[in-house]
Residue, then its C-alpha position, 0 to 999 in steps of 0.5 A: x463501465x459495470x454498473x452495480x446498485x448494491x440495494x439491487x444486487x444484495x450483499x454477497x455480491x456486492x461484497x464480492x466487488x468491494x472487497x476484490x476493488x479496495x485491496x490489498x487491505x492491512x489485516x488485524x490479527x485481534x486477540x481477546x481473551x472471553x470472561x471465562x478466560x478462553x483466548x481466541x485469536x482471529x484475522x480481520x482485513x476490515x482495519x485501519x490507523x485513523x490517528x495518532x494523538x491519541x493513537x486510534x485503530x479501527x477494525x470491524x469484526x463483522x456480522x457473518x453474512x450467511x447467517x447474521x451470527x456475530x464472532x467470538x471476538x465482538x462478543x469478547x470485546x464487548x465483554x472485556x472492552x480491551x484486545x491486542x491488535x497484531x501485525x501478520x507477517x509473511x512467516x505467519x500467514x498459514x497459521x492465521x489463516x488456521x485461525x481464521x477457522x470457526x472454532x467453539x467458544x471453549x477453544x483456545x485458539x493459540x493453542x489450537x492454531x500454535x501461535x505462542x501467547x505471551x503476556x500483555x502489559x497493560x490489557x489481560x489479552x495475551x500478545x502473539x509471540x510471532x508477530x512483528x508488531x503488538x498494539x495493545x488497545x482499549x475499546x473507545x466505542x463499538x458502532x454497530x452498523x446496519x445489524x443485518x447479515x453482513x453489516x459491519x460493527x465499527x470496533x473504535x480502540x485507543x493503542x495504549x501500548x505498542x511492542x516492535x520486534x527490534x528485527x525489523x528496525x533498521x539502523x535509523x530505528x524505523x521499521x523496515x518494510x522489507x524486514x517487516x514484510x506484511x501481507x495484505x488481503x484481496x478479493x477471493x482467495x487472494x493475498x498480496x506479499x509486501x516486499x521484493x518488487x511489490x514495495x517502491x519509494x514516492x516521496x511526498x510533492x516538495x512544492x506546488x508543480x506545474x500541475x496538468x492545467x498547465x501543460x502545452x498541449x503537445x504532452x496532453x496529446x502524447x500517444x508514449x507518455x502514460x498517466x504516470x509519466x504525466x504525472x511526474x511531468x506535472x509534479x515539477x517546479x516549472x517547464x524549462x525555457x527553449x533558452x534552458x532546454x538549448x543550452x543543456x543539450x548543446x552541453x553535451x558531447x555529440x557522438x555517432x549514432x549507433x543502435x546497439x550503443x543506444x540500445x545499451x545505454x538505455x538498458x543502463x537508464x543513462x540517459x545522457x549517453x543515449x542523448x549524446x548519439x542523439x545529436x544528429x538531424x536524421x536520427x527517428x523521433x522515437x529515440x528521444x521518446x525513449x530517452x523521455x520515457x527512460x528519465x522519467x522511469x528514473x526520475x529525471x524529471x528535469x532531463x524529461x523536460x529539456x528533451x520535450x522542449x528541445x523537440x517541441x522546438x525543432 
C-alpha cells in the first residue's frame, strides 16, 4: 500500500488524500448573519451528528489553505455564537456551490446566490427557504486546532430547533431518504447523490452470529464467496446440521436439469426453483455456487447454508 507521512508530504496533499478517502461526507449549509446584519451563507462537508440528548453538531469552517485567512462564517460565529445548519438537497446543489464563492463581507449571499431567507425561531440567522431540513443551533464552543494553513476550527453547536419539510416524511412521519434526496461531498470536484440504487437497507445484527472464527474452513478458502457474502454467512445464528441441511433439500421437488430454466430462475432470485434442477448427481458444482451466491444476494442467509453443508457432505 501507498504510504503517506503527513508532516513530510505537507497539507495539500495530504488534504487531498484524506478528503478523497473519507466520503461522501454529509455537507452543512451554515447561515449566519454578521453584526452589521450581513447574511452570509456557506457549505462545509467537515460535519457531522455527535449526540442527541443534548442534541449536538459538529462542523468545521476551516482556515484556507492557501493563505491561513478564516471565512466570514467563523468570524460571524464568533461574533454572534448562533447559526442555522441546513441540509443540501439534489434541487439545491448548483446554487450552494454559487455560495461556495468568496464573496466580501458586505455581500448578502442569499441574495446574491438566491436562495430564499425566511426567519428563524429562536436564533437571528435567516433559515434557507429551499432546504429540507433547518437546524437552528447555539454555539457551545469553537476548538481551534493547529491555527496554521489549513487547520480545522472544531465549531461545537447545541440544535435547539429543528424544521422538516413535511415532504420528505413518509407515511410513518419518518424522513424519507429518497424524498430527501441528499448529496455528499468527495475528493476533487466530485459529488455523491443519495437516492436511486446509491441507497440500500442493512438492518442492524438481531443477535450475536457465528462470527468468522467460527467458520469451517472449506467457506474461509472459497474462491466465489466475497467479504460480503462471508459476511452475511458470519452474521447468522448457527450452521445447520447435515441432518437439517438433508432434510431441507430432500424437501424439495427434484426436476430435470435444464440450462435455460436454470439461467431463469436465477434472473428471477428464486433460489429453490434453481435448487429443485439441481437434484441430480452429474450436475457441475458451479450451479449450487450460484444457487449460494443468489440467497446470499437476496439474503437467505439460512438457504445459503443448507446448500453449503449438503455440498460439504456429498
Amino acid at each position: 500500500m501507498l504510504n503517506i507521512n503527513p508532516q513530510e508530504v505537507g497539507n495539500q496533499e495530504s488534504f487531498k488524500y484524506l478528503v478523497g478517502a473519507v466520503s461522501p461526507r454529509p455537507i452543512a449549509f451554515v447561515s449566519t448573519i454578521s453584526k452589521d446584519g450581513i447574511n452570509n451563507l456557506s457549505p462545509f462537508s467537515f460535519f457531522n451528528i455527535f449526540g442527541s440528548n443534548p442534541p449536538v453538531l459538529v462542523f468545521s469552517p476551516s482556515r484556507r489553505g492557501r493563505d491561513n485567512t478564516l471565512k466570514d462564517t467563523y468570524h460571524n460565529l464568533k461574533e454572534t455564537n448562533e447559526c442555522v445548519v441546513h441540509i443540501v438537497s439534489y434541487d439545491m446543489i448548483e446554487k450552494m456551490n454559487y455560495a461556495s464563492s468568496e464573496f466580501d463581507s458586505d455581500v448578502d449571499e442569499f441574495e446574491k446566490s438566491g436562495f430564499t431567507p425566511i426567519d428563524s425561531k429562536l436564533v437571528k440567522a435567516k433559515r434557507v427557504k429551499e432546504s429540507p431540513v433547518h437546524l437552528e443551533c447555539k454555539v457551545l464552543e469553537i476548538l481551534e486546532i493547529g491555527g496554521k494553513a489549513g487547520s480545522g476550527n472544531l465549531v461545537v453547536c447545541e440544535i435547539i430547533n429543528i424544521h422538516v419539510n413535511e415532504n420528505v416524511l413518509d407515511e410513518k412521519g419518518h424522513i424519507d431518504p429518497f424524498k430527501l434526496d441528499t448529496i455528499g461531498r468527495n475528493g476533487g470536484n466530485w459529488y455523491t447523490r443519495a437516492n436511486g440504487n446509491a441507497l440500500f437497507e442493512l438492518a442492524k445484527p438481531t443477535g450475536i452470529g457465528i462470527g468468522y472464527d467460527k467458520l469451517p474452513e472449506y467457506i474461509k478458502e472459497s474462491d466465489y464467496l466475497t467479504a460480503n457474502d462471508i459476511g452475511k454467512l458470519i452474521s447468522h445464528i448457527e450452521i445447520p446440521s447435515i441432518d437439517n441441511a438433508n432434510k431441507y433439500i430432500n424437501q424439495l421437488t427434484k426436476k430435470e436439469f435444464n440450462k435455460v430454466n436454470f439461467e431463469f430462475y436465477e434472473r428471477q432470485n428464486d433460489c429453490e426453483s434453481m435448487l429443485e434442477l439441481l437434484l441430480n448427481e452429474k450436475v457441475n458444482i458451479n450451479y449450487f455456487n450460484r444457487v449460494v451466491k443468489v440467497a446470499l444476494s437476496q439474503r437467505q442467509v439460512e438457504i445459503a447454508w443448507n446448500v453449503l453443508v449438503y455440498l460439504e457432505g456429498k
